[in-house]
N, C-alpha and C positions, 0 to 999 in steps of 0.2 A: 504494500500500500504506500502509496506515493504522499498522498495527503500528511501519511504520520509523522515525514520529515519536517513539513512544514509545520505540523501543531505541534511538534514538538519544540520548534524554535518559538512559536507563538509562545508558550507557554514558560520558555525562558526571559523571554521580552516582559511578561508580565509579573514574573515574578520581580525582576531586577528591577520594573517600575515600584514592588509591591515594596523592595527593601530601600527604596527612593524615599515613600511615605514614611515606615517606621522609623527610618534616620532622622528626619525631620522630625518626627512626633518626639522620639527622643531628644532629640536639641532642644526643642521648644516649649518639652512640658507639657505635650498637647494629647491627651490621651481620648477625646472624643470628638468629631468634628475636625472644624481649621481654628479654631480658637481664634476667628478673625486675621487669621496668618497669612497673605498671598502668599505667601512661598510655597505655604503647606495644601494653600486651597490647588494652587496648581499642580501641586504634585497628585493630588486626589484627584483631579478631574483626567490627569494626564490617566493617570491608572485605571480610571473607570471609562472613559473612552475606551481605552484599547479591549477591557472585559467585554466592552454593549456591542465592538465591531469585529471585533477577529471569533466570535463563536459561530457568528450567522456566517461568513464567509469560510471559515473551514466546513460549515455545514454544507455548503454549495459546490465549494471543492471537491471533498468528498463525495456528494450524491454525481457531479459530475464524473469522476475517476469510475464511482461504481457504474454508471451509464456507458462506458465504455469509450472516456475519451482517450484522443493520442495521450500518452506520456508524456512527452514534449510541451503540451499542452497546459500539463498542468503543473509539468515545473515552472513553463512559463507566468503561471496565474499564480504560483504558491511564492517563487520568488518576488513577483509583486506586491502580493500582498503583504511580506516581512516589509519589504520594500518601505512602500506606504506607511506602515506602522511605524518603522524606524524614525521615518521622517517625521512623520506627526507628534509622536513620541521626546522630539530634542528641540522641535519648536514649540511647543504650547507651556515651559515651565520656563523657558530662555524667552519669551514673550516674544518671538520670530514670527512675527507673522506670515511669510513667504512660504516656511517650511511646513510650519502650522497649516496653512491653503492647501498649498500641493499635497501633503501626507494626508489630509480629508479628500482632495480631488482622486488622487487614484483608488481612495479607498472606495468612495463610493461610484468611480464609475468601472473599479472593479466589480465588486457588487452587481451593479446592472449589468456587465458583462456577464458574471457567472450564472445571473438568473437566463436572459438569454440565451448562453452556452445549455441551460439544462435541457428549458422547454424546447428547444431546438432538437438537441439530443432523442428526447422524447418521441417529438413530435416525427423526427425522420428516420429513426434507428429503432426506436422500444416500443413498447405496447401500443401506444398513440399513433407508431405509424399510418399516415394516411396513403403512403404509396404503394 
């Protein structure tokens, strides 16, 4: 399974976001919430973005891979997607906005690609076949 590569780098992204918050929490005494901290607020949002967007797109990935896409295909989309998160990830606490755009733009017109890649898939290869 080709996707596992990929969640499994997701899943280190998020953590090392996750040890971003409790370093912070610990610096600042901040044991619930942001205690009114931007620094801390950002670090929380940076983390919880990447939770709300890399589940549903490894989900996509993966039903894609099991639809029987190229390989190629989905390292292509699996690399992006790290891609994407990386970058959103180093601009949204560095207050970048550029980076912060671009790592949401690929994220989500990843996204819309991979929903299209499925139905597609579906629709021309799998049960749905109309041809």
């Amino acid at each position: 399974m080709i996707t596992s590569i990929y969640a499994s780098l997701a899943v280190l992204l998020i953590v090392r976001l996750s040890i971003s918050v409790i370093k912070l929490r610990r610096k600042k005494r901040i044991t619930v919430g942001d205690g009114g901290n931007e620094e801390l607020h950002l670090a929380i949002r940076t983390h919880a973005n990447a939770v709300e967007y890399i589940p549903i797109a490894l989900l996509l990935l993966l039903l894609l891979e099991l639809n029987g896409a190229p390989k190629i295909l989905i390292h292509i989309l699996g690399v992006t997607l790290i891609t994407g998160r990386i970058i959103h990830a180093m601009g949204l606490p560095a207050k970048d906005l550029r980076k912060r755009i671009l790592g949401m733009q690929i994220t989500i017109y990843l996204l819309i690609g991979l929903a299209i890649l499925n139905i597609g898939f579906l629709v021309f290869t799998g049960p749905f076949k109309f041809w």
